[in-house]
N, C-alpha and C positions, 0 to 999 in steps of 0.2 A: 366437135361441138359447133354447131351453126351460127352466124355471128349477123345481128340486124342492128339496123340505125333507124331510131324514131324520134320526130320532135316528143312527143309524149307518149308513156306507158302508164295503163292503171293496172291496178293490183287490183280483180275484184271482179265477178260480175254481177254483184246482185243489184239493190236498189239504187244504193249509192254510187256504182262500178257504172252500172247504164247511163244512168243522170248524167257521170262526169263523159262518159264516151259521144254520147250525142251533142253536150257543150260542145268540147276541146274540138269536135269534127268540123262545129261552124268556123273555126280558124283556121284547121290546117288539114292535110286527109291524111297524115302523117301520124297516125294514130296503131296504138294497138292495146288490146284488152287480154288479161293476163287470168284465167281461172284454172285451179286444182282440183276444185270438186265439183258436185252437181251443178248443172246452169237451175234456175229455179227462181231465186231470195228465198230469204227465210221466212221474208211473210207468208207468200204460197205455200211454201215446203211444209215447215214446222212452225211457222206463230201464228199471224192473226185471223188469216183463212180458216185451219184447219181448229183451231181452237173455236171460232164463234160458229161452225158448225155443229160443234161439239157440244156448247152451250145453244145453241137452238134447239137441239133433241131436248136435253137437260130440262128448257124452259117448255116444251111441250106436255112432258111427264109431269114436273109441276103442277104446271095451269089444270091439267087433266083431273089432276088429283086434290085439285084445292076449291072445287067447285059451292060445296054443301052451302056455304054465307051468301051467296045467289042464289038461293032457293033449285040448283038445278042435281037433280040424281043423275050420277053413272052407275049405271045396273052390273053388276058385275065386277072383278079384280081388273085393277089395271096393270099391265106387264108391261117390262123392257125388252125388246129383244135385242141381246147387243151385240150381236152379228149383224143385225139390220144396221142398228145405228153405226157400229165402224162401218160396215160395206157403203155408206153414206159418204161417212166424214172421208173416205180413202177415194171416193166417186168424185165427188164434188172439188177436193183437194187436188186431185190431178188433173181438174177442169180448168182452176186457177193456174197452176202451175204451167198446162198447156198453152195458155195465154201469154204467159212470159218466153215458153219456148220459141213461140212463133217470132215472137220481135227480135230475140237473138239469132235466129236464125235468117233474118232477113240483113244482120250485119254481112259482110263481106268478110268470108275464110279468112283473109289476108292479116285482116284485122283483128283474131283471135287468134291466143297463143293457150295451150293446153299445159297446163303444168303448175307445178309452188311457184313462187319468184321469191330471193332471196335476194338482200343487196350485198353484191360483193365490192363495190364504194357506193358514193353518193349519185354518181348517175351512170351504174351499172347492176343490170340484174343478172342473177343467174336463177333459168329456168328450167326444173331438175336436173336432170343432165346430159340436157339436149339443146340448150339456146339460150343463148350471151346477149342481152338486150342492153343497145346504149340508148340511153335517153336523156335527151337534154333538158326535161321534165318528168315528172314522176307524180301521179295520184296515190293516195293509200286510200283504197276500198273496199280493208282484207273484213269486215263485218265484224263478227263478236262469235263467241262460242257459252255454251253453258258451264259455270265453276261450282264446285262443291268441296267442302271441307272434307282430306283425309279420311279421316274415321269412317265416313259414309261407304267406303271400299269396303266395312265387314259385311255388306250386306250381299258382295259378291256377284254376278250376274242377275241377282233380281233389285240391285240398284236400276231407276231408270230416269230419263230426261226428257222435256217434253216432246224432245224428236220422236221417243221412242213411242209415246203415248197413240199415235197418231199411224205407228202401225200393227197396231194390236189387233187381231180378227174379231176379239170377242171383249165385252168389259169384267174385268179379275173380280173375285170376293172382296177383296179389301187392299188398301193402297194406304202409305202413311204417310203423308204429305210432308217436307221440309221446306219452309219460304211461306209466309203469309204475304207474299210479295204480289204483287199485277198478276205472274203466271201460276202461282201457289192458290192464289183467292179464286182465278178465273178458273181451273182445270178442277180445284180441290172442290168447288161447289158445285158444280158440274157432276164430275164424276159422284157426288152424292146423291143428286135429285134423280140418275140415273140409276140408283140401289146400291153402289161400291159401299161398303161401309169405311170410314175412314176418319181419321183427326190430321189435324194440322196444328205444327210446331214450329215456333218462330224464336228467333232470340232477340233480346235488347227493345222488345215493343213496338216494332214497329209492322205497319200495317197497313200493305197494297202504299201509294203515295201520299198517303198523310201527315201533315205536321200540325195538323191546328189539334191541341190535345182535345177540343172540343168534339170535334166534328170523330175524332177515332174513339174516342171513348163512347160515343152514340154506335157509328160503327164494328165497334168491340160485342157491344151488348148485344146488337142486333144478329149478328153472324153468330152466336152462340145461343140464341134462342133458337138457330134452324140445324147446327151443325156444330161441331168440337172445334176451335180456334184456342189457340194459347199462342199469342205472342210473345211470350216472353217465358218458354218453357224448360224445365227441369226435367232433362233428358238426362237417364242415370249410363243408358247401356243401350247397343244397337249389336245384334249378334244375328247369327245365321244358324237354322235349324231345319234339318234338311232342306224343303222347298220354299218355307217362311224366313220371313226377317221378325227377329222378336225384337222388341223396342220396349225398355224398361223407365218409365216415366214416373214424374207426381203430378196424380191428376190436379187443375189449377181449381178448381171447385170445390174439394172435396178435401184435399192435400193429402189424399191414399196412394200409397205407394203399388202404382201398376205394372203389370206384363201383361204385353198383351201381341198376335204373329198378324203379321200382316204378308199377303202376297206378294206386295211391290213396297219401297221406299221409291219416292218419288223425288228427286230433289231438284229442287226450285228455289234455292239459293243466289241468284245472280248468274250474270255472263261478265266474260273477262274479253276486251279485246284482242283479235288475232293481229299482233304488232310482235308477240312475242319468239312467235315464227319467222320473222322476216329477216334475220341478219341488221335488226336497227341500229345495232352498235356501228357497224358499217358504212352508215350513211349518213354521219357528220351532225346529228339533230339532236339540239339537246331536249333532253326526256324528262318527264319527271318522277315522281319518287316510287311509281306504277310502271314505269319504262316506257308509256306512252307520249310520244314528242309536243312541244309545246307547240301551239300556235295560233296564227290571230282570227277569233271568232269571226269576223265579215267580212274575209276575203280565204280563209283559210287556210294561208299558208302558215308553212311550218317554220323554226326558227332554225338556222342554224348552232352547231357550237357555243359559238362564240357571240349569240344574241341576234347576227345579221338575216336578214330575210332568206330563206332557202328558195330554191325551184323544185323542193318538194311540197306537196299538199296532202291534206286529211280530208276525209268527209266518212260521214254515215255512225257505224256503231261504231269503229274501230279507233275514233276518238273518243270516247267515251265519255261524251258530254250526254247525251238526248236521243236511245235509244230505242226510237218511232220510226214508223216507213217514212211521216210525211219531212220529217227531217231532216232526214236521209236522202229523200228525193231531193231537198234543199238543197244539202249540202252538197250534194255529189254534180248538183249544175253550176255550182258557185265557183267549188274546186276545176271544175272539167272545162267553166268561160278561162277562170284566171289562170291556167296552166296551158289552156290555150294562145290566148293572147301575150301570156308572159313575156317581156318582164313590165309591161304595164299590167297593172292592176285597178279592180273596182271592187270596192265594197258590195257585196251582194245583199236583198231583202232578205230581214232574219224575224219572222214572223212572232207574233204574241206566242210564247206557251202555251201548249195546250196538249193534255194528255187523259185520256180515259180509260177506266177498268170495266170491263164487263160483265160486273157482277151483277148480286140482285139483291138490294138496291147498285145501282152503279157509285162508282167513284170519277169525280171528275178533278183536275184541277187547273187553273187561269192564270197565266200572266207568272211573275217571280215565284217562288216555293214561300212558304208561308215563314219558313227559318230564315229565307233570304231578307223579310219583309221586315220579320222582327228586327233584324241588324241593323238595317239602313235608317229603322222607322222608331221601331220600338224604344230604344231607349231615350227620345225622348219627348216619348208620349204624342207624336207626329204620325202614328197610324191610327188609322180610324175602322170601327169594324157594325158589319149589323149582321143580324141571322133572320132565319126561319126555321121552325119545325114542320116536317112533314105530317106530323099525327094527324094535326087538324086541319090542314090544308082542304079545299073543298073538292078537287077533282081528284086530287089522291086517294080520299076515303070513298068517292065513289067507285074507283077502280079496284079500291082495296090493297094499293100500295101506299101506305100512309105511313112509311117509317124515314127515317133519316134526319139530316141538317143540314142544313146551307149556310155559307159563313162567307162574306163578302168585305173585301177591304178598299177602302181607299185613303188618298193623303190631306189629312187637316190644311186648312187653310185654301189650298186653290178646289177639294171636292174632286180631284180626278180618280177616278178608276181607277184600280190598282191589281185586284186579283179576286178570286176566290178556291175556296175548297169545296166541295158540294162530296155528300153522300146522300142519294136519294133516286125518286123515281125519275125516267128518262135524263137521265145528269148529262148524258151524249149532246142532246140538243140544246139543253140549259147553258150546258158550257162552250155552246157554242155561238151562242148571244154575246154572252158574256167577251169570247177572246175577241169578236170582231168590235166591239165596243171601248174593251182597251187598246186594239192596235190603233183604233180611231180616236184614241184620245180624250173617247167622251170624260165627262164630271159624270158625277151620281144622277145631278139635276138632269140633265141630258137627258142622261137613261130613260127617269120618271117620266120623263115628255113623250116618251116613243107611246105605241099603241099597246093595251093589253087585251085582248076578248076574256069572254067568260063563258062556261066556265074553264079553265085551262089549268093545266100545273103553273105557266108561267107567272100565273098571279103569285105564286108562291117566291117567285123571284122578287116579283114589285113588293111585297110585305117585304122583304131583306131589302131591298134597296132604302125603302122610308123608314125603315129600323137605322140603315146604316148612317141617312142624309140626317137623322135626328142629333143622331152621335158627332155631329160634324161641327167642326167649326173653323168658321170662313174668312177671312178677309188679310190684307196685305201684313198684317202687324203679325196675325198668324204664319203668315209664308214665310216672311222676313224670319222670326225666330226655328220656322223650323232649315232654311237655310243655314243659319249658324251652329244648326246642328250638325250639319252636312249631311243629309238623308240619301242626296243622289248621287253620294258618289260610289 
C-alpha cells in the first residue's frame, strides 16, 4: 500500500469537494482530492440540471395545451414524444456535466486520488486498498445519497431514484410517486404534464418546504385540482406483480379503498448523508444521534470527542444542514480557507436562506424556516405577518397564473424583515427580492420605499408588505418587551 503526506485531504469531489480544493490551495499546494465515484456533482448528474430540463418539456406541453382562455386554437392532438424529450434531458445533462469535467480535469493528476476514503484515525485515511493518506487536515465532502423506507424493496427492480429517472430512453405508463418533497413535487408533476399517469403519497403532511399551514393548505388544494397529492396517505400494501408494482391505498377524497399497478414506484423520500461510509467512528468526532459529526456553522469545523475544536471540517450535503448547490458552494470554500490556513480560523459569510421548488406555481422560502420563526417569535406574539393572494393579483390573472399565497413576516417593534413563504407565480425571482432585503437588514418600511412598476407580479409583493407593515407595531417599549422574551436567541 502506497503511503503519502498532505497538509489537507478532502473527501469528495463534487460541489462542496471543488469549493474546499480551490480554498485550501490558496494556502498551501499540499493538497489532494479524494473521489470513489463519478466526477460530475449531483447537480449536473442527477438533480437540478437534469430535473429543470425535464420540467421545461413538461411546462411546454402544458402551455401548448392550455391555450383555449386566449382565444388561440391548436388544430390538431398534441403528443409527447418521449424519446425526444429524454434524448434531451440525457443531451443537455451531459453538456452540464461536461462543464464540470473540464475544470476537474484542469486540476493537477497529483492532486487527485481515485478511491473510498475511510478513516483509519483522526488524521489518517485509508484509500480502498491502495493508499494510506496522512493529513494533517481533513474536509468531509462525501455529499448525500437518496434514502427510502425498507418496505419499498417489495417493489423489486422497478423501485427507482431520481438518478435513475434521468436515464430512462423513453417516459413509462405510469409511475407512483413517494415524497411530496422539492424532488417528489418537482419530477411527480412533471412527469404528469408529460402524460405519465401517476399519484403521489406523502406521510405526516407535509409538502415540498412548507410550514406556514397557510400558505400548504392553498398549496394542497391547488396541486390536486391538476393532479393526485395526498400528503398524508393511507398506504395499505406495495407488492410486485409480474412487471407492475401494485400499491393498495384509500383514496384521500373519496375514502375508497384502492388498487391500482403502476410501472415504476418512484421514491423520493429524502437523502441521508454519505458520513456513514467513512469509518467516522475512527476519527475522534463527536456525532450526533444521526452519526453525523457536530460542528460550528461559520467556520465549520468539527468538534472533537471531547467538545475541543478538531482539524477536521464538514461542508455541502454531507452535513446535513442545507441541502443546495449554492450552499455547498459556500460551505466547501469556507471549510477548504479554514483547513487551509488551520489552526487560525475565520468565520466565513453564511448567506440569508433561500431555497426554491420548481413547480407550478413554484415554492419559495426566505430567511429562518417559518417553525424556526414561530419559536423564537411566536410565543410571544413578537412575530408579525401579512399576505397576498395570487387570484386577484393584476398581472397574474393577465397571464393566467393567478393561484397561490405569499406570507411575509417580520419582527414587531424594530419592523425588520424576517422571512417569507411564497407559493405562487415566478416565486424564483420574488424570493429573491426578498433574501437580498433580509441579508440587508432592511424594515418592512424600507422595503415599501424601493421602486414597484406596473403592471408586474411584484406588486403582489408590495400588497404583502402593506398588509404586513399594517400588522406591525413599532417603537422601543415594543422592542424592549419583546427582548424580555428573548426572541433572538
Amino acid at each position: 500500500m502506497q503511503e503519502r503526506q498532505v497538509d489537507v485531504a478532502i473527501i469528495g469531489a463534487g460541489t462542496a469537494g471543488l469549493g474546499a480544493y480551490r480554498a485550501a490551495k490558496q494556502h498551501t499546494d499540499s493538497v489532494v482530492m479524494i473521489e470513489g465515484g463519478p466526477y460530475g456533482t449531483t447537480c449536473a448528474r442527477v438533480g437540478c440540471m437534469p430535473s429543470k430540463l425535464l420540467i421545461a418539456a413538461a411546462e411546454a406541453a402544458h402551455q401548448a395545451a392550455d391555450t383555449d382562455a386566449f382565444g388561440i386554437r391548436i388544430n390538431g392532438e398534441i403528443s409527447v414524444d418521449g424519446e425526444a424529450v429524454m434524448a434531451r434531458v440525457k443531451s443537455e445533462r451531459d453538456r452540464f456535466v461536461g462543464f464540470v469535467l473540464d475544470s476537474v480535469q484542469r486540476i493537477p493528476a497529483g492532486d487527485k486520488l481515485t478511491g473510498y476514503a475511510r478513516f483509519e484515525g483522526p488524521n489518517t485515511l485509508v484509500v480502498d486498498d491502495h493508499t494510506r493518506v496522512h493529513a494533517k487536515r481533513v474536509v468531509i465532502a462525501s455529499g448525500s445519497r437518496p434514502s427510502y423506507p425498507g418496505f419499498f424493496e417489495a417493489a423489486g427492480d422497478r423501485l427507482v431514484i431520481n438518478d435513475d429517472v434521468f436515464e430512462w430512453d423513453s417516459l413509462p405508463e405510469s409511475v407512483a410517486v413517494f415524497g411530496p418533497g422539492v424532488i417528489g413535487l418537482e419530477l411527480g408533476q412533471a412527469l404528469h404534464r408529460l402524460g405519465v399517469r401517476l399519484r403521489v403519497f406523502g406521510v405526516g403532511g407535509a409538502l415540498g418546504p412548507l410550514q406556514d399551514e397557510a400558505v400548504r393548505e392553498v398549496a394542497d388544494r391547488t396541486f390536486n385540482q391538476e393532479l393526485y397529492v395526498d400528503p398524508d396517505a393511507k398506504v395499505e400494501a406495495i407488492e410486485r406483480d409480474g412487471d407492475s408494482v401494485v400499491v393498495t391505498f384509500i383514496e384521500r377524497h373519496s375514502g375508497e379503498r384502492l388498487t391500482e399497478r403502476f410501472d415504476y414506484l418512484l421514491a423520493a423520500t429524502g437523502r441521508r448523508p454519505n458520513v456513514d461510509r467513512l469509518g467516522i467512528e475512527n476519527a475522534n468526532l463527536t456525532l450526533n444521534d444521526k452519526g453525523v459529526p457536530s460542528y460550528n456553522s461559520f467556520t465549520l469545523q468539527c468538534r472533537n470527542a471531547n467538545g475541543s475544536p478538531s482539524h477536521i471540517f464538514i461542508a455541502g450535503d454531507a452535513d446535513q444542514d442545507l441541502p443546495l448547490l449554492h450552499e455547498a458552494s459556500d460551505e466547501g470554500r469556507i471549510a477548504g480557507d479554514n483547513a487551509g490556513r488551520y489552526p487560525e480560523m475565520r468565520a466565513g459569510q453564511r448567506r440569508t436562506p433561500l431555497a426554491v421548488v420548481f413547480s407550478d406555481p413554484q415554492m419559495a422560502t426566505v430567511g429562518l424556516s417559518y417553525a424556526e420563526l414561530e419559536r423564537r417569535y411566536g410565543g410571544c406574539d413578537c412575530l408579525a405577518s401579512g399576505e397576498v393572494s395570487f387570484e386577484g393579483q393584476g398581472r397574474s390573472r393577465v397571464m393566467r397564473v393567478n393561484k397561490g399565497l405569499l406570507r411575509v413576516y417580520a419582527e414587531q417593534g424594530s419592523g425588520l424583515f424576517l422571512g417569507a413563504e411564497i407559493f405562487g407565480p415566478r416565486a424564483e425571482h420574488l424570493a429573491h427580492l426578498l433574501a437580498w432585503a433580509q441579508q440587508q437588514r432592511m424594515t418592512v418600511a424600507q422595503m415599501l420605499e424601493m421602486p414597484f412598476y406596473h403592471p408586474v407580479i411584484e406588486e403582489g409583493l408590495r400588497t404583502a408588505l402593506r398588509d404586513l407593515n399594517a400588522n406591525l407595531q413599532l417603537g422601543s417599549r415594543i422592542i424592549e418587551r419583546c427582548m424580555e422574551c428573548g426572541p433572538g436567541d
